[in-house]
N, C-alpha and C positions, 0 to 999 in steps of 0.2 A: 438626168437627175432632176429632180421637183427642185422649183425655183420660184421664187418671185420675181417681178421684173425690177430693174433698178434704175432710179432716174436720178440718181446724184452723178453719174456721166451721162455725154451726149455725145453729138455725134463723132465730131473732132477727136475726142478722145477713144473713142472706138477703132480711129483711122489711125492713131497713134498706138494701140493697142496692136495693130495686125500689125504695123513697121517694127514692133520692138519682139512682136513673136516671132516674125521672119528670120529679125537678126541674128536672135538666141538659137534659132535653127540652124541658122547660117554659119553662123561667128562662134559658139558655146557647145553647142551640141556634138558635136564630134571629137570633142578635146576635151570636154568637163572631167570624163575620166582619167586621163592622162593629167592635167591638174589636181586631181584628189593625190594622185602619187607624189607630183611636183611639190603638193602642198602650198602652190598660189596660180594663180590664173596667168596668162602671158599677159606682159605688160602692155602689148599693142591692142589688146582687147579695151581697152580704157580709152586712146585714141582714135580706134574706131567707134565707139560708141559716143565720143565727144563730135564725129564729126557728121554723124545721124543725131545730134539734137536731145541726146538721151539722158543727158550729166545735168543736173541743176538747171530743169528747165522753167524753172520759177526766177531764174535771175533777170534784174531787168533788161533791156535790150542795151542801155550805155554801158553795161559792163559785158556784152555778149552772150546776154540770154535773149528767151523771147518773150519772156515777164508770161509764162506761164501760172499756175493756181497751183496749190497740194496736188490736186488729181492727177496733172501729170505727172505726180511723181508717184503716185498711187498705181498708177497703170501701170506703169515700169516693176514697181515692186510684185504686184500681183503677177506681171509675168514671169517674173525671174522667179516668182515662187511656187507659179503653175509646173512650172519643167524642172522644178529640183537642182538648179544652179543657185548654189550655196556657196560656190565661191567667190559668189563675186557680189564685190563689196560697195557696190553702186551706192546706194540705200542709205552706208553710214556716212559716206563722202557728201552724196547731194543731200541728203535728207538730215542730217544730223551736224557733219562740219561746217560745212560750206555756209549756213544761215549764221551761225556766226558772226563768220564775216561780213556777210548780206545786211546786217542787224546792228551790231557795233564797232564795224571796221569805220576807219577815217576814210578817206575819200582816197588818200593817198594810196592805202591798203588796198581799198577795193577797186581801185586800176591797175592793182601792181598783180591782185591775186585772183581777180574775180575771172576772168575773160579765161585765164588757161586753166580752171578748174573747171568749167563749161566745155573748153574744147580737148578733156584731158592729157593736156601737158603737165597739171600738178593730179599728184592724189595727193586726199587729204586722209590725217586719222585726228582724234582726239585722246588727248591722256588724261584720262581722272584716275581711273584705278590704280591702287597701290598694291604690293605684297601685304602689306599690313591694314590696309584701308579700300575694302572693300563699295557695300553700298553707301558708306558713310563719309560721306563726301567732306564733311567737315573736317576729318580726321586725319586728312592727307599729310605727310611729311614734306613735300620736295619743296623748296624753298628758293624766291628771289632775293635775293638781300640788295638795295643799292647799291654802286659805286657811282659816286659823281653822276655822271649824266646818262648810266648805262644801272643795268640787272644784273646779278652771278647769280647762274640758276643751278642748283643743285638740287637733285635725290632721282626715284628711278619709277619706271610705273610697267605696270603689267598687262597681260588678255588684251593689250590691243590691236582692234581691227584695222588692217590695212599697214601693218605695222613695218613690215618689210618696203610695199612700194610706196612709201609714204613718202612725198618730196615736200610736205608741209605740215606739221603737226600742232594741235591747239593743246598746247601744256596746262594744266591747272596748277597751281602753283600760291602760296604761302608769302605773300608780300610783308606779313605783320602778324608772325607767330603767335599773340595775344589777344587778336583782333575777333578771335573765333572766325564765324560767318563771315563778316566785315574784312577781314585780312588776308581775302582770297583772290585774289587775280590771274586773267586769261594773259598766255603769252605766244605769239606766233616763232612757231622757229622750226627756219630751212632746214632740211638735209644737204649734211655737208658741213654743216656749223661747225665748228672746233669744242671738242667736248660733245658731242652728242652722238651717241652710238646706239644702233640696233643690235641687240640680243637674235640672238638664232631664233628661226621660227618653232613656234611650241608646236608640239604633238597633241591635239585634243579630240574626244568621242567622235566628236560629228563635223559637220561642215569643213571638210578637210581639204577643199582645195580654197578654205577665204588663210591668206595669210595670217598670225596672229604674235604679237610677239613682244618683247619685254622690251624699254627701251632706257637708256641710262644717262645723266644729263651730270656732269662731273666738271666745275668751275667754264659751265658755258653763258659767253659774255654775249648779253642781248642789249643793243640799244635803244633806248625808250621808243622808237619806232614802232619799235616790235610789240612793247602792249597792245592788248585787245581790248579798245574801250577805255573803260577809266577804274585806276588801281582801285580795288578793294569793292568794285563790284562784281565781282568773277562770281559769287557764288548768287546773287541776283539773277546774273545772267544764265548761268545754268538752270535755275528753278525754273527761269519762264521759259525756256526752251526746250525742259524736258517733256511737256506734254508730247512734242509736234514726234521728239525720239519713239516716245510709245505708242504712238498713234503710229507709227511706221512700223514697229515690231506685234503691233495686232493684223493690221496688212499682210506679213507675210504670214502672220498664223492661221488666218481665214482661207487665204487663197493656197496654202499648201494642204489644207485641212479638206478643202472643197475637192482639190485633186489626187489627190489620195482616196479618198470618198471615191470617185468617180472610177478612177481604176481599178479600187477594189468591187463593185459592183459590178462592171468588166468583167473581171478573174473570175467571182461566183458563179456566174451563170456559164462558163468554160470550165472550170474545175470540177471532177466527179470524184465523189466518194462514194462506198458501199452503193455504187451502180448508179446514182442519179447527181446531177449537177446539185454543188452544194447552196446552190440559190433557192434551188425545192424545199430547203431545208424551215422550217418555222423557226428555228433559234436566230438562222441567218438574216431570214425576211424580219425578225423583230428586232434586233441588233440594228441591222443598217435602218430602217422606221428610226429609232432614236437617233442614232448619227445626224441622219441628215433633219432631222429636226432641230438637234443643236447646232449642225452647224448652221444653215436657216436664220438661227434665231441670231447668233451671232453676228451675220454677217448683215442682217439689217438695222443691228444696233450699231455696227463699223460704220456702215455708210451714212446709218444718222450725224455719229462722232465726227467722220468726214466734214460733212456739208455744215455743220456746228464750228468746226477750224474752219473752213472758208467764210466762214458769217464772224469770225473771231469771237465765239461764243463757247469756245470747249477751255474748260479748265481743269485744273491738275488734278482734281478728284474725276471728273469723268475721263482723263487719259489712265490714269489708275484703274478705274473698275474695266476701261477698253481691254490693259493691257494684261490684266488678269483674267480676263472673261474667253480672250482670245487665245491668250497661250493654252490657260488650263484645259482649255476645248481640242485646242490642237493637237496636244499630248496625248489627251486620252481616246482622241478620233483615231489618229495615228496607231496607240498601243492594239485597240480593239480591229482594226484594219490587218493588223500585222498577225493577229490570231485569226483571222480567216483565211489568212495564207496559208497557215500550219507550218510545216517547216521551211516552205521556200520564201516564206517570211523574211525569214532570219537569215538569209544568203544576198552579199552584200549588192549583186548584179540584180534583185528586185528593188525598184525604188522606193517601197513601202519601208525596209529597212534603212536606205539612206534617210530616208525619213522624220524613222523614229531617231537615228542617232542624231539627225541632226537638229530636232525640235528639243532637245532637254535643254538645251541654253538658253532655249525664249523665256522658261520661267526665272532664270536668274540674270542675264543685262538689262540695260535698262533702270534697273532696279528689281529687284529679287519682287517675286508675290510676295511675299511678308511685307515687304514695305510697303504695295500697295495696299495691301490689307491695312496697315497701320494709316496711310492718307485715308481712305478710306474711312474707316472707325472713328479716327479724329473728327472729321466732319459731321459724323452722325450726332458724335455727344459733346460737342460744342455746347 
């Protein structure tokens, strides 16, 4: 496939690219299928991938990383999104929870938590979303109320990833029901807590072997330890860390989009209809001309977005238009890929179909594309 060359990675990370292709080969590939039925990945998959270097390798070295950059963690997502392993929930643990703690954990925290979320002995998920409160974060119900020198955390949250093996969960949470924005605070809490229970894993379109699941939190007593940070900035600290979330879910929309492209290009020139390979075809050859021109264009605006967050110069309007530029690209690469399959499109043993089911959720976590639209637009007419 036409490409341009990319210099937002080097060489290291190329060397790190072939170890985590290996693995996925080694460790993913033979069982991904058997996980989509499971509806989660085997748990030892997380431990061996903690002990190749693969989990949160942007931690610094005193808590058991090796103070890696975004890229490493870029490389990893891109592969895992090159091979169509969807179940596994790397991505939201290193790239999404785990900074968190990286960011506003006390010191205490981050010896207690950092070192075996690196070497996965903990997975991490986060809970924002509610049954009732969707993208709007502010509108969460579940609620800390003090007691004395501890939290009662109460209400319940939904669609979260990694929900099942999740041995450490970042609760958002309602410290000052009046407070709006201001009365929101993060709170760390074990599996295993008294009062805290997982919900059965949900049934959903696509990505069916990432665990997902409802989780319920009914007079669990947290003490002040357990804050993340400092009360009543929970929703601060979401805002700034939502970039680095969609700059991860344009990652895997590029690099699933690329490969999908790729194999459907494959297929064409192998598949015949009315007696000639359907690559002969002029609908075919102008079809995929645009594909890979959008995806292209895409994927040299990600790598800009990239090296922009390593320069710590990417903000929440350019993680907005990343994570919309990307998704909506991936979707419809995807839909249009899966019409030159024709029927064997739509049978679930082609990857082009795992595919497509598993790409409609890019446009809605994260934050739905409406919302980016609205960061977006706000910016414009300021």
């Amino acid at each position: 496939m036409i490409s341009m060359p990319r210099t937002v990675y080097q060489e290291e990370h190329e060397l790190l690219r072939a170890s985590v292709r290996k693995f996925l080969e080694t460790e993913a590939a033979p069982y991904h299928a058997q996980w989509e039925k499971d509806g989660q990945v085997d748990r030892q998959l997380w431990n061996k991938a903690g002990e190749q270097g693969f989990l949160c390798p942007s931690i610094e070295e005193e808590y058991g990383g090796f103070g890696g950059d975004f890229r490493h963690h870029g490389i990893v997502n891109e592969e895992i999104a090159r091979s169509g392993f969807t179940g596994i929930g790397w991505g939201l643990h290193s790239d999404i929870a785990v900074p968190y703690i990286q960011r506003y954990g006390s010191e205490e925290q981050k010896h207690k938590y950092l070192p075996k979320c690196v070497s996965g002995e903990i997975v991490m998920a986060i809970a924002m979303t509610e049954p009732a409160a969707g993208s709007d974060l502010q509108g969460i119900k579940t609620t800390a109320t003090k007691d004395g020198d501890d939290y009662i955390l109460n209400g319940s949250k939904t669609f979260i990833t990694n929900g099942q093996h999740a041995d450490l969960v970042i609760v958002v949470a309602k410290t000052d029901p009046k407070g709006g924005a201001k009365g929101t605070s993060l709170f760390l809490v074990e599996a295993g807590t008294p009062g805290f229970s997982k919900g059965t894993n949900l049934e959903k379109v696509g990505m069916k072997a990432q665990d997902t699941s409802e989780l319920f939190f009914q007079d669990v007593r947290l003490p002040k330890s357990q804050l993340l940070g400092e009360e009543g900035k929970g929703f601060i600290y979401l805002m700034q860390d939502l970039p680095q979330e969609r700059l991860s879910v344009a990652m895997t929309g590029v690099a699933t989009a690329e490969s999908i492209l790729e194999q459907t290009i494959a297929y064409v020139k192998e598949r015949k209809a009315f007696g000639s390979p359907i690559a002969a075809f002029q609908n075919t050859q102008f079809k995929l001309a645009e594909l890979a021109t959008e995806v292209q264009v895409a994927r040299v605006y990600l790598d800009r977005c990239l090296e922009l967050h390593i320069e710590h110069k990417f903000d929440s309007v350019m993680a907005a238009q990343a994570k919309m530029l990307c998704t909506d690209m991936q979707c419809k690469v995807i839909d249009e890929c899966l019409q030159l399959h024709g029927g064997y499109g739509y049978m679930w043993e082609y990857p082009v179909a795992r595919a497509f089911a598993d790409a409609r959720v890019q446009r809605i976590y994260a934050g739905t594309n409406e919302i980016m639209k609205l960061i977006v637009g706000r910016e414009l007419l300021k």
